[in-house]
N, C-alpha and C positions, 0 to 999 in steps of 0.2 A: 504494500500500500504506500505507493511512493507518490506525493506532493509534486504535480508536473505544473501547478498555475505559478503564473508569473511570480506571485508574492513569496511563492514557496520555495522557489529558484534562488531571489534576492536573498532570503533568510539563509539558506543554506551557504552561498556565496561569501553573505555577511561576516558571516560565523567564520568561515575559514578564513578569510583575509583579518580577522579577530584575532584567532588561534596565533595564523603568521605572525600576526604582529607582535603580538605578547610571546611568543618565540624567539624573535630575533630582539626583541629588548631586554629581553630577561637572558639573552644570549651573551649582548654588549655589556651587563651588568655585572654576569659572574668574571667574562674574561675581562672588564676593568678592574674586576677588585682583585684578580689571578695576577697581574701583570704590577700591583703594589707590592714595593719592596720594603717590608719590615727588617728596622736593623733591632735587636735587641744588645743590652750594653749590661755588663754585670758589672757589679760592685762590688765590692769585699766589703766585711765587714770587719769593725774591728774584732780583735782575738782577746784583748784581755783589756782592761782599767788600767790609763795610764798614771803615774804617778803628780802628774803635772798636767792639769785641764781648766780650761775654761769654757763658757755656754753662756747664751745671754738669749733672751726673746722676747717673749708678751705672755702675762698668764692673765686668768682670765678666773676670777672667783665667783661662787656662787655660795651665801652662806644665809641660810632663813631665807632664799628668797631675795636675798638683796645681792647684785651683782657689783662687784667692785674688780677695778684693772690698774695693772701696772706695769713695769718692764720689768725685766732683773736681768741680773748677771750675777754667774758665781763662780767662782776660782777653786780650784780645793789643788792644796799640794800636800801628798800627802794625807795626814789626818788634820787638817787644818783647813779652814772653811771659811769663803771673805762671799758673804750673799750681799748687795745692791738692790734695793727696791728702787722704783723711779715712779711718782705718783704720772699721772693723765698730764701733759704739756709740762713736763718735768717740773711742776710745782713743788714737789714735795719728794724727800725718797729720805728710807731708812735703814743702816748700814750695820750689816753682823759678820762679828767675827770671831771666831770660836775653833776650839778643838775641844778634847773629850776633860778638858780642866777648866776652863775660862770662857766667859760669854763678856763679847763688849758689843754695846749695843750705841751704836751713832760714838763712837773711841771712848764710851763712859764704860766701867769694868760693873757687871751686875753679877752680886752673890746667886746665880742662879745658872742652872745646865740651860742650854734653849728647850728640852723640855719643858720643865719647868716654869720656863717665861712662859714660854708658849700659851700654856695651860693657864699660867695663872690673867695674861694679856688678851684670850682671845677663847680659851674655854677649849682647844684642841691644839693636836701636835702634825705636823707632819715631819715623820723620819728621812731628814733631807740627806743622810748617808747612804741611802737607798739609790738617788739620783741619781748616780753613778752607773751603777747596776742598769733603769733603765735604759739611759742615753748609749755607754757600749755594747750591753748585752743583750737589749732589747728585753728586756724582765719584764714582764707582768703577772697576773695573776692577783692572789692577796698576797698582800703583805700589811702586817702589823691589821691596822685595822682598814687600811685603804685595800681598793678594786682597781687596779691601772690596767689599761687598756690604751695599745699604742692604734691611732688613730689612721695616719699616712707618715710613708718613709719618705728623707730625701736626701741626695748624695751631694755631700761637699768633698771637696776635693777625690771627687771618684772614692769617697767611701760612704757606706750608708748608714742614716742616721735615723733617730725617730724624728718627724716635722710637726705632729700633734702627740699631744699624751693628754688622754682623760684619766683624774685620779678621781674617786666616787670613795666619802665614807661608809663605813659599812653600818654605824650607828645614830650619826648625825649627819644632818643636813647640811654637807657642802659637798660642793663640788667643784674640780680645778682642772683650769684645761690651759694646758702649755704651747704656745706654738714655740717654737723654738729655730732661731734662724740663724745663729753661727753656733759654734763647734770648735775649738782649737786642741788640738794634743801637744802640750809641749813639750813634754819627756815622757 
């Protein structure tokens, strides 16, 4: 029962020159995207925690609810720790420096571990001797009482980095989120 009237001719015609078409574009589509050359570029990572580093970026807090930012930078040689806060249009920043004996806070010496400040300034800690661990070793998981999760990597000097770090408490309500944009290893 074959359709011999005119309209039935046109349709069947249609259709093929249809088919055609969507054949040979979907033909031009796959051999465009056959004919793209992907380079892929690996990066090393680093192998171990240098003795001598610096990192500086933008972190990003969330505490109750209320969102407060700033820049940092921190140095650690060794077990010795020099952290730079920098408030919003460099208005304000606040400067630590500490090893596992001494906290000075803004070059003032405070009888207190930065636990301790911590807790007593702000009602939580965060274990910044950890920061290490993520930024070479790419750590996460828990630790202490924080959830870090590295967000996106990125390679400086052809080596790779973390470029976000979400840290999430696991009892209170904060939450910190690092972008992080230099990296130095200096020994």
């Amino acid at each position: 029962a074959l359709d011999y009237t005119p309209r039935g001719c046109f349709t069947a015609t249609m259709s093929i020159h249809m088919k055609s078409t969507l054949t040979l574009v979907m033909f031009l589509f796959l051999s465009g995207c056959a004919t793209l050359e992907t380079q892929t570029t690996k990066f090393k990572t680093p192998q171990s925690v240098p003795s001598v580093w610096q990192s500086s970026g933008r972190l990003s807090a969330t505490i109750d609810g209320v969102l407060q930012s700033a820049g940092f930078d921190i140095r650690q040689q060794n077990n010795n720790y020099q952290l730079l806060l920098t408030g919003n249009l460099s208005l304000g920043q606040i400067k630590f420096e500490f090893d596992h004996q001494q906290l000075l806070v803004n070059n003032q010496v405070v009888n207190k571990n930065l636990k301790q400040w911590m807790l007593s300034e702000t009602g939580w800690y965060f274990p910044i001797e950890i920061f290490a661990d993520v930024l070479f070793k790419s750590r996460t998981g828990r630790v202490d009482d924080w959830l870090i999760n590295i967000g996106r990597y990125q390679s400086i000097n052809k080596v790779s980095y973390p470029k976000i770090v979400h840290l999430k408490h696991q009892s209170k309500p904060i939450k910190i989120k690092l972008s992080i944009v230099k990296v130095n290893q200096l020994k």
